[in-house]
Legacy VTK file of the C-alpha trace (Angstrom):
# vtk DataFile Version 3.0
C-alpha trace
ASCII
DATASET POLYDATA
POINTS 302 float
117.515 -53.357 -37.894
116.724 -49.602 -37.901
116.832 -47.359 -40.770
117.289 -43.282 -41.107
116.168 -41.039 -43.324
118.171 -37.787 -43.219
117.126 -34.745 -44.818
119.557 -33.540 -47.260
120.099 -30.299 -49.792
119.764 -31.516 -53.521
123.173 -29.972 -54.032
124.691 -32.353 -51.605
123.290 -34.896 -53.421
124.054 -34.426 -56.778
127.495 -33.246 -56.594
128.364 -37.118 -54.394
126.595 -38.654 -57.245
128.923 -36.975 -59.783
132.063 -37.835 -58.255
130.704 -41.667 -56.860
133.287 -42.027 -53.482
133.783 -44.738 -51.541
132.112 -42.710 -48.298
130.614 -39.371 -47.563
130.521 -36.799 -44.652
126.621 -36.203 -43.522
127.724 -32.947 -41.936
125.296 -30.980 -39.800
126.623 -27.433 -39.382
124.297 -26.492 -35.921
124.376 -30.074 -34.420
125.972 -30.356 -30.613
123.581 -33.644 -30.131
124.648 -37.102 -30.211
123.525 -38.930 -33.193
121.332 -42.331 -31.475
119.178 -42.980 -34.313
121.461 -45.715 -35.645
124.237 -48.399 -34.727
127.462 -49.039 -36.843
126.316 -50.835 -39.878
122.687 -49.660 -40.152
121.243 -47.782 -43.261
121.303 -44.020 -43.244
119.081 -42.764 -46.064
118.841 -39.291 -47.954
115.505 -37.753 -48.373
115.803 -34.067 -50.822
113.717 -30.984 -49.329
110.158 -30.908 -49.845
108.385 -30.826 -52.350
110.832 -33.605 -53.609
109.780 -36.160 -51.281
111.882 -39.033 -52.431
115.159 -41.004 -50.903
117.956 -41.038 -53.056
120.264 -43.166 -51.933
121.870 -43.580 -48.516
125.000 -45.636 -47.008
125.855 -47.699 -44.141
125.836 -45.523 -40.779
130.090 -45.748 -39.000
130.549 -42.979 -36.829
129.156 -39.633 -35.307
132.283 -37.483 -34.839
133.067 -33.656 -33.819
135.801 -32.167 -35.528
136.981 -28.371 -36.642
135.710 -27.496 -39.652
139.347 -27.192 -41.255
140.286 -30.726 -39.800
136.640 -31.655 -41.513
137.609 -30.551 -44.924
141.425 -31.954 -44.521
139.850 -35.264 -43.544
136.886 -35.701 -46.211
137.593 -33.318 -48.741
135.191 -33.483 -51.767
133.397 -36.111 -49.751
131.750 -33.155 -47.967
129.871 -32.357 -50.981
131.593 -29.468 -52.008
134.370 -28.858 -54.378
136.792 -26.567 -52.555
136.929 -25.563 -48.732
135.955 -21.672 -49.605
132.367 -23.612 -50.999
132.160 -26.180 -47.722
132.910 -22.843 -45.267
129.843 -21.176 -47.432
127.533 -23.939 -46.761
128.024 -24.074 -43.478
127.871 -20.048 -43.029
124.435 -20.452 -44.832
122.476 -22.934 -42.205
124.548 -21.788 -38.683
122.804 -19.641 -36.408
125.850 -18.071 -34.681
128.289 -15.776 -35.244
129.947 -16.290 -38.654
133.257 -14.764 -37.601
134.376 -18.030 -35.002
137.519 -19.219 -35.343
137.105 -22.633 -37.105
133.830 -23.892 -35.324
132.843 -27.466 -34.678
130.487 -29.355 -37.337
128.699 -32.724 -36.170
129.841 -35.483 -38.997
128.228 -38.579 -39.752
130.306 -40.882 -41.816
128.822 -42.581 -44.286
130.484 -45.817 -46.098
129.940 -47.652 -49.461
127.266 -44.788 -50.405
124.988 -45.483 -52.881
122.961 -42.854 -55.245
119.790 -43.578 -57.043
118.779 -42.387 -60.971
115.648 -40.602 -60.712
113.508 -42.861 -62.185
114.106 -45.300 -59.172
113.660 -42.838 -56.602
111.268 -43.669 -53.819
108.640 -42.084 -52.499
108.644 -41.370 -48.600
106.740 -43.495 -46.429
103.453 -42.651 -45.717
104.064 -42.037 -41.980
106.463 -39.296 -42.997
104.910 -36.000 -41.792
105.635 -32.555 -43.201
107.198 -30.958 -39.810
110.475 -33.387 -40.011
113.577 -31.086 -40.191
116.411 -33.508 -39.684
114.887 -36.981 -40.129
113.173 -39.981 -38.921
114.046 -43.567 -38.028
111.917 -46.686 -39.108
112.497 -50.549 -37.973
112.492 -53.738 -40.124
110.390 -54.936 -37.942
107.544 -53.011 -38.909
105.595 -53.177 -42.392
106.400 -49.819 -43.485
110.201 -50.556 -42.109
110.281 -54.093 -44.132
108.949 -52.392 -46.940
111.313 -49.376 -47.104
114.013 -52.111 -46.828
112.816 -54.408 -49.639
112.503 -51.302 -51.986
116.530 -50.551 -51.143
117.562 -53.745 -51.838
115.492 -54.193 -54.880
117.085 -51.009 -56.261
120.610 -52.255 -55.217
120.209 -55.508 -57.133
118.867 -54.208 -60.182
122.014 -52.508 -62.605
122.276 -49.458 -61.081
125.923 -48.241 -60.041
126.557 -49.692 -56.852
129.205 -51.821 -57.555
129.535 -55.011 -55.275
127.594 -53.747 -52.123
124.074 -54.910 -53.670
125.087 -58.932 -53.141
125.364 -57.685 -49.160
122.210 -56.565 -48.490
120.131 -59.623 -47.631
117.499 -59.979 -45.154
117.953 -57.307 -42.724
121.288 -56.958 -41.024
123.975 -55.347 -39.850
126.121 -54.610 -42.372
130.207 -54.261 -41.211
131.377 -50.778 -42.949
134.027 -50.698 -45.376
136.058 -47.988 -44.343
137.205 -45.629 -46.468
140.599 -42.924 -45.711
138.152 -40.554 -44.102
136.579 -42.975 -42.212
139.933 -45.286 -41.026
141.271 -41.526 -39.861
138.365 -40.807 -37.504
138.205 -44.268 -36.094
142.058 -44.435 -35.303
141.682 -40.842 -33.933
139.142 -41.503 -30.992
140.316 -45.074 -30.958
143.357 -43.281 -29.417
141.611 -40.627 -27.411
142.725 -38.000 -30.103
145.986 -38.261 -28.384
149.062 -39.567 -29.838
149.973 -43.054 -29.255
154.009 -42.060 -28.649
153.694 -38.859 -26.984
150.637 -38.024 -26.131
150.619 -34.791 -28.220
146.981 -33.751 -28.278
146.875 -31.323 -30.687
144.783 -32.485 -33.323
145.853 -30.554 -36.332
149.517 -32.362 -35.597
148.115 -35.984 -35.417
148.082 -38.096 -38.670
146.197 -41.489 -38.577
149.508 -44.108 -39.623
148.891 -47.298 -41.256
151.444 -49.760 -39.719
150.883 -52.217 -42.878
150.447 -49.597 -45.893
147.061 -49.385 -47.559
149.022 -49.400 -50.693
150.219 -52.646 -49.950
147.300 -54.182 -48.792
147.402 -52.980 -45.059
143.277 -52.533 -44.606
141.599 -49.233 -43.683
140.782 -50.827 -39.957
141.880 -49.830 -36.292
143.910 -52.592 -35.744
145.967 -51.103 -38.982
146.358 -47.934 -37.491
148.620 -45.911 -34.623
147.640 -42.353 -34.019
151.173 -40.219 -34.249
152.142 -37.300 -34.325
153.355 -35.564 -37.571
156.837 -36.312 -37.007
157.011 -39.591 -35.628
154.861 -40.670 -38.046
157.441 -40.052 -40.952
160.082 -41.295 -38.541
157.511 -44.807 -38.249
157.086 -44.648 -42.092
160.274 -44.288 -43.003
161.632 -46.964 -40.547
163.601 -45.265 -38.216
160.882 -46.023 -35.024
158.934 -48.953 -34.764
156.424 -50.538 -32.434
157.291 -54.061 -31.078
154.506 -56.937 -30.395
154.635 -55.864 -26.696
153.478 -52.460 -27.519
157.047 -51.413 -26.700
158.485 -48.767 -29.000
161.857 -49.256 -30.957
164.082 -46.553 -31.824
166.605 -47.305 -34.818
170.267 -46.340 -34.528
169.930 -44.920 -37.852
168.500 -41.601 -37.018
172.100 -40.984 -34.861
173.813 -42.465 -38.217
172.131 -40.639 -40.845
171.157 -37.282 -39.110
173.930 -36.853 -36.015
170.982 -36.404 -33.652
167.847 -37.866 -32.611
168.114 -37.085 -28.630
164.546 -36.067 -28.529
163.540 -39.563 -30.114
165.796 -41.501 -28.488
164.185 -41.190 -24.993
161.262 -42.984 -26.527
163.108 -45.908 -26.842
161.727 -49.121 -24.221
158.778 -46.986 -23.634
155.257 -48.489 -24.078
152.614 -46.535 -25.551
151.559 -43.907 -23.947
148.023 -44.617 -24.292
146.163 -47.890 -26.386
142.661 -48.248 -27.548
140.115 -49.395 -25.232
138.262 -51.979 -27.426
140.607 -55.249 -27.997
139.401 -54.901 -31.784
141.204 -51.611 -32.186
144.445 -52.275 -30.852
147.436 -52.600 -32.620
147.791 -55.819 -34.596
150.110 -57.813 -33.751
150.357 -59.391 -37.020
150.797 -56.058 -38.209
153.215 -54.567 -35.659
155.392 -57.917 -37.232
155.481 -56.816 -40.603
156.248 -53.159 -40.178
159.214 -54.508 -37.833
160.330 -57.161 -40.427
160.029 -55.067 -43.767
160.351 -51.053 -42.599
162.196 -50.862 -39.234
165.539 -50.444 -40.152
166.886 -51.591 -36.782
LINES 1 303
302 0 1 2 3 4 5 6 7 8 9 10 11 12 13 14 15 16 17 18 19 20 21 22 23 24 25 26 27 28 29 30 31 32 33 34 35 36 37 38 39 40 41 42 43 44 45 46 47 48 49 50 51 52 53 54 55 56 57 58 59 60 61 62 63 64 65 66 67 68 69 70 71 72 73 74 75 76 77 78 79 80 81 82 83 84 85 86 87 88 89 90 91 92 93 94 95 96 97 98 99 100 101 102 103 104 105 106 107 108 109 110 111 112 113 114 115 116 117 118 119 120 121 122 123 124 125 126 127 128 129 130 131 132 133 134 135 136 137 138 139 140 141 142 143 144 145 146 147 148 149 150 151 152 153 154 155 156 157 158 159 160 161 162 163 164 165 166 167 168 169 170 171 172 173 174 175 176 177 178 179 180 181 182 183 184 185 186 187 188 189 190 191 192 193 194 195 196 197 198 199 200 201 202 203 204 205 206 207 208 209 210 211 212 213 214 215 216 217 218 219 220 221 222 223 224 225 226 227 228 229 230 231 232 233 234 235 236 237 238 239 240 241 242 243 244 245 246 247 248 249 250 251 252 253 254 255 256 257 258 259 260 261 262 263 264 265 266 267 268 269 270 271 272 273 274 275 276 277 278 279 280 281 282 283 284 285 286 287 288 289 290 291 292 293 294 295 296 297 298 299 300 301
């Protein structure tokens, strides 16, 4: 299994650790690469400036994704590390090379689940292959010593009473480690699950697109794909509120009760027998069936 240590500011760091959420946004403000260092599930680490040379913490590695810095701040919120938008904005202003005045510009995010933060006493001290010239990070592989070793000294630190809640019983031997998604994180997955398009109309204006649970996360409909339909704002109170629904072909259902309740609906209605206009790729992110058959049999009002 590899492991990443990202450079991080201290500020970052601290204010995550103060709040404790269930994921974080790595966000890297001048980034246009793909991130390859890791696979879903691996560990992404945080290493503070020189001259502290020490990891922190880290959290296990979901998703590289490019988004407006607006739709960055909607999605994550505090989980950037900031406390308002005006602060996030600032950040970024202070590491980008490029004109400060463009329109809402495009920050690289790399989503972080089940984070975990480290008292200073039980930080660690980078590995001795770290050199001084690393800007971003490096990657190191359990199947080295010094990999092994970094590992052992996470888990250790997990295991030992510090305020990680649950996660330290998961990290064994090395392993991929299956990501508990938080919102953030079930958001960006459903959105290029669905090609950033919406699965009804194909509206692809992103600031208009809401990731939908079919089953509610409030009752107990999990932060995964297969929970989730990409939809534009509109249909997706129409899905929440029952008056459209998705059958177990894929076929969407328009209720009678938007003509009933509102006189209208003619827009809607043309949905009706339609499949969706476009479906995940992956068989793991599509629509749930089992799903799909509770939203029909306890919201759809038919």
């Amino acid at each position: 299994m590899r492991i990443f240590i990202g450079v991080t500011d201290e500020n970052w760091y601290k204010y995550l650790k103060s709040i404790q959420p269930d994921e974080v946004n790595f966000w890297q403000p001048n980034s246009s690469k793909n991130f390859k260092a890791l696979n879903q599930g691996e560990l992404f680490l945080f290493k503070l400036h020189a001259p502290k040379n020490y990891i922190v913490g880290g959290g296990v590695f979901v998703r590289q994704v490019f988004l407006p810095v607006t739709l960055t701040w909607d999605v994550f919120g505090a989980k950037n590390g900031t406390r308002s938008l005006n602060e996030f904005l600032d950040r970024i202003d202070k590491y980008r090379n490029i004109q400060k005045n463009r329109i809402d510009p495009v920050v690289s995010s790399l989503i972080l689940s089940t984070p975990f933060f480290f008292d200073e006493p039980d930080w660690i001290p980078i590995p001795k292959s770290w050199s001084p010239n690393i800007v971003q990070g490096k990657t190191y592989n359990t199947d080295t010593i010094e990999g092994k070793s970094l590992y052992d000294a996470i888990k250790k630190r997990l295991s030992t009473g510090m305020s990680v809640r649950e996660e330290s019983a998961r990290y064994g031997e090395p392993q991929i480690i299956k990501p508990r998604l938080g919102q953030g994180g079930f958001r960006v997955i459903v959105t290029e699950a669905y090609h950033r398009s919406c699965a009804i109309t194909g509206e692809k204006t992103l600031p208009v697109l809401n990731a939908s649970h079919i089953k509610p996360y409030s009752m107990e409909g999990p932060h995964t794909a297969s929970n989730g339909l990409l939809l534009r704002q509109d249909i997706h109170t129409l899905f929440d509120r029952g008056y459209i629904t998705i059958n177990e072909d894929n076929v969407i259902e328009v209720s009678r009760r938007i003509k009933e309740d509102y006189g209208n609906g003619k827009e809607y209605y043309a949905f009706h027998g339609n499949p969706l206009t476009n479906i995940p790729d992956k068989i793991e992110e599509m629509p749930s069936q089992e799903f799909l058959l509770w939203h029909n049999e306890n919201v759809f009002a038919g």
